[in-house]
BALOBA-1460 file (C-alpha; in Angstrom, 3 decimals):
// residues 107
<rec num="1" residu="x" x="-27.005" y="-7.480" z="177.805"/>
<rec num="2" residu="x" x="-25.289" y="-9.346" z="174.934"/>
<rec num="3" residu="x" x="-26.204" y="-10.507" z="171.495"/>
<rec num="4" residu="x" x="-24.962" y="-13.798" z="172.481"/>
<rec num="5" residu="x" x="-28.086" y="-15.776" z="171.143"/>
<rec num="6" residu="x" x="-29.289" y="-18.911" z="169.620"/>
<rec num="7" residu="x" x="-32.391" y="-20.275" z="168.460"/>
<rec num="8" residu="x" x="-34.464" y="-22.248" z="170.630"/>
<rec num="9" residu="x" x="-37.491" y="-24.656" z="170.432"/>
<rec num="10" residu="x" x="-40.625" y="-23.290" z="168.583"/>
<rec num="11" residu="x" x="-42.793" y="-25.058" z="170.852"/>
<rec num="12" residu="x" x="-42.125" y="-22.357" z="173.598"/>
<rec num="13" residu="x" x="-45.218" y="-19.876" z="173.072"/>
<rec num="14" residu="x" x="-47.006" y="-16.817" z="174.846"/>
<rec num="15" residu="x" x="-49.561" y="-17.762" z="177.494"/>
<rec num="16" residu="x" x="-47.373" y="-20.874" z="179.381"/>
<rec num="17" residu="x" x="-46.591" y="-20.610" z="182.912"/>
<rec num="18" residu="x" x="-43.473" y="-18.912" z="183.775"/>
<rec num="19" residu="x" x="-41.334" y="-20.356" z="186.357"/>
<rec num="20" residu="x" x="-37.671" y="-19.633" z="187.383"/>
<rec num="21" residu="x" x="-37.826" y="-15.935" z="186.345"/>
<rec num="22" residu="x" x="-34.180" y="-13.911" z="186.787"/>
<rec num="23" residu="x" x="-34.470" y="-10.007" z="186.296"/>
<rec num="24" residu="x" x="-30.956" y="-8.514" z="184.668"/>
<rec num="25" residu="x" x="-30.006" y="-5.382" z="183.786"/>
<rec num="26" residu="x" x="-29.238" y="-4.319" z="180.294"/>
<rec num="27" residu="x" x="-26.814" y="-1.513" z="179.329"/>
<rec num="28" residu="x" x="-29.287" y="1.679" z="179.941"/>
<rec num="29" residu="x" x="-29.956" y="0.091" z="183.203"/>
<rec num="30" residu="x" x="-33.914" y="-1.179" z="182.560"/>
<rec num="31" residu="x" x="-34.792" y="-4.405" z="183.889"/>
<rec num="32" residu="x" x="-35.199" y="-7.519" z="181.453"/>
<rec num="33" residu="x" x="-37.122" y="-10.975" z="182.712"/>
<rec num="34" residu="x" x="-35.922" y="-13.655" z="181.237"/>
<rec num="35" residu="x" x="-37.292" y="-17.173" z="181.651"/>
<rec num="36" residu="x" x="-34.272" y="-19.552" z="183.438"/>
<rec num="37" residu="x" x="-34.091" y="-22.987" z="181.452"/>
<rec num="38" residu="x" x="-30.954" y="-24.719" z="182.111"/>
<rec num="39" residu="x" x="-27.250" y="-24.213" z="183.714"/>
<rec num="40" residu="x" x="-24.763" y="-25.853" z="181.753"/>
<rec num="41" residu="x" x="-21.273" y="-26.446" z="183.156"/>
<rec num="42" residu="x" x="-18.143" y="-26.979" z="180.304"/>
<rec num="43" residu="x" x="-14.855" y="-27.111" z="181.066"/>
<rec num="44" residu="x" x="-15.158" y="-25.440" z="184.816"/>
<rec num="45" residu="x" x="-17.176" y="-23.100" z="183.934"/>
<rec num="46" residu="x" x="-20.646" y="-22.419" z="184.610"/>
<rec num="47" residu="x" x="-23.374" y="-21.135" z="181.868"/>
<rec num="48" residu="x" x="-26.950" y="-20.207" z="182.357"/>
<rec num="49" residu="x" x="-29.348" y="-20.477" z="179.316"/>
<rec num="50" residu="x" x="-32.049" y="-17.929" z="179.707"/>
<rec num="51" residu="x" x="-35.021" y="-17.314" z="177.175"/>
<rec num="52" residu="x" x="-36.044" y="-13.806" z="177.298"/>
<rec num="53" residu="x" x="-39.939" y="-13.208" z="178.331"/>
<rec num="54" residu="x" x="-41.123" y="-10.297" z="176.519"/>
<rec num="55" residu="x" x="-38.703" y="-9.559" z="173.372"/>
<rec num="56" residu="x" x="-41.244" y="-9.737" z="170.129"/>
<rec num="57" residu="x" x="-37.803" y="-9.363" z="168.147"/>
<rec num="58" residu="x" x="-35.763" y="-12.015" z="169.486"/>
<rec num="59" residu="x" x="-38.594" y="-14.631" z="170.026"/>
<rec num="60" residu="x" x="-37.183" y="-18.130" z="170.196"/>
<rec num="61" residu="x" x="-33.729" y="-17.392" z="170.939"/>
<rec num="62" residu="x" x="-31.241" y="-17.581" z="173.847"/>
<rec num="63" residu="x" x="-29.314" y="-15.841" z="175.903"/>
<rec num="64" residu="x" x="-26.338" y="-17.886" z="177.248"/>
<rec num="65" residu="x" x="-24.229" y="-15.878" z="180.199"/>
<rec num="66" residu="x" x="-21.396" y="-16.857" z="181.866"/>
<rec num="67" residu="x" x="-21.730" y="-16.891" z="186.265"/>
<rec num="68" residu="x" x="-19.069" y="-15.474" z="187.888"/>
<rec num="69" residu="x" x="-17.814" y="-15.951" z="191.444"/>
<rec num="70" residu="x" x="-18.755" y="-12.397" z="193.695"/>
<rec num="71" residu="x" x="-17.840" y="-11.691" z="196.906"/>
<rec num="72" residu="x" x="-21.391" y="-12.589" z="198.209"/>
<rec num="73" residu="x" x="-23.023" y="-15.669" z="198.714"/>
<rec num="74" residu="x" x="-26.171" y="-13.898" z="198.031"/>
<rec num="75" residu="x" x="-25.163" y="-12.608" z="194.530"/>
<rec num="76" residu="x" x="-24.884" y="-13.964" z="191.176"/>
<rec num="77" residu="x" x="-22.829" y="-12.310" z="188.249"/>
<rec num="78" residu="x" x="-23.601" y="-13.305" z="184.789"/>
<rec num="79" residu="x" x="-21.163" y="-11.885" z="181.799"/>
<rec num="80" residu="x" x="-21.073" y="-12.189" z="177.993"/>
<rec num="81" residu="x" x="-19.760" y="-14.938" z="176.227"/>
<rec num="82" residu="x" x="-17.447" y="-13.629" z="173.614"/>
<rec num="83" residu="x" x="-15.968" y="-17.173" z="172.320"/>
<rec num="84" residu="x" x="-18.457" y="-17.919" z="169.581"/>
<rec num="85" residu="x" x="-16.893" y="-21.620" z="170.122"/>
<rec num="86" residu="x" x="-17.675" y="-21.643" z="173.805"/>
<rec num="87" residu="x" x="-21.211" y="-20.527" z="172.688"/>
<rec num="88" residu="x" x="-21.679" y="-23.144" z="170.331"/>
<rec num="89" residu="x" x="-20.709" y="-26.131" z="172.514"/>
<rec num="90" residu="x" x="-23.060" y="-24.796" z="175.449"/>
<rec num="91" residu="x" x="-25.770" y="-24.360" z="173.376"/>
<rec num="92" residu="x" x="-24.974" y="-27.739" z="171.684"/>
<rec num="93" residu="x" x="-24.882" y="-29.277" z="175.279"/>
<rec num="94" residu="x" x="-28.171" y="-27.708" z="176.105"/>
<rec num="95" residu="x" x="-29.955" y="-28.855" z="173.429"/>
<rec num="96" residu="x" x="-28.456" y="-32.637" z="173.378"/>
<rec num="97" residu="x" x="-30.435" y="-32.548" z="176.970"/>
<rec num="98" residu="x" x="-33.363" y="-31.576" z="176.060"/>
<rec num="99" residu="x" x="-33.788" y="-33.333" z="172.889"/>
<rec num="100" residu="x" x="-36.890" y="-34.700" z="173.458"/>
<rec num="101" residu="x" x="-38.525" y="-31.704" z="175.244"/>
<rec num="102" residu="x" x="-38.515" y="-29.533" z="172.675"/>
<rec num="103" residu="x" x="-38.505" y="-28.710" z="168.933"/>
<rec num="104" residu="x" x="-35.294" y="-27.079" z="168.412"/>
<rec num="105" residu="x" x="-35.063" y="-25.063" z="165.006"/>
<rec num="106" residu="x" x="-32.493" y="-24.857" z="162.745"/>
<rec num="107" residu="x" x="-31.109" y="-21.436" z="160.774"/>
C-alpha cells in the first residue's frame, strides 16, 4: 500500500452501509478493505479513490491508486501514485464532483 492520501469528507462515519468493497494487499501481504468511491480519469489515465474501512489512524483520508492494464480481463492492477501533482489534481477532480455530497475538510 502507499501513503498516497488525502483527507476526505467528515460526514463519512462508522455504522453506514458499505457498498463497492475492493480487498488489496499491502506490503506484508494481509488483506485491507477499502470502501470504492469514485474512478477518476486525467489525462488517459485511470485513478480509483478508495476510503479505507477499518484504519482508526488514517480515518477520513484517501487512498488514490493508479489501474493498470494486465493481461486478464478478469484482473485489475492498482499502483502508487508518486507525482504529488498528479495526486493533487485527482483528488481535486474528485472532490469538485462530489461537492455537494459531502463535507470535505481542509488541513
Amino acid at each position: 500500500m502507499s501513503e498516497d492520501v488525502n483527507n476526505i469528507p467528515e460526514n463519512i462515519g462508522e455504522g453506514e452501509e458499505l457498498d463497492n468493497i475492493v480487498v488489496l494487499n499491502d506490503e506484508e501481504g494481509n488483506e485491507v478493505e477499502f470502501e470504492f468511491l469514485d474512478l477518476i480519469e486525467y489525462e488517459g489515465e485511470e485513478y480509483v479513490v478508495l476510503l479505507p474501512t477499518e484504519d482508526e489512524e488514517e480515518a477520513g483520508e484517501v487512498l488514490i491508486l493508479k489501474l493498470e492494464d494486465t493481461d486478464s480481463e478478469d484482473t485489475e492492477s492498482y499502483v502508487s501514485v508518486e507525482d504529488e501533482e498528479v495526486l493533487n489534481k485527482v483528488f481535486e477532480m474528485f472532490k469538485e464532483k462530489f461537492k455537494d455530497e459531502f463535507n470535505f475538510v481542509e488541513e
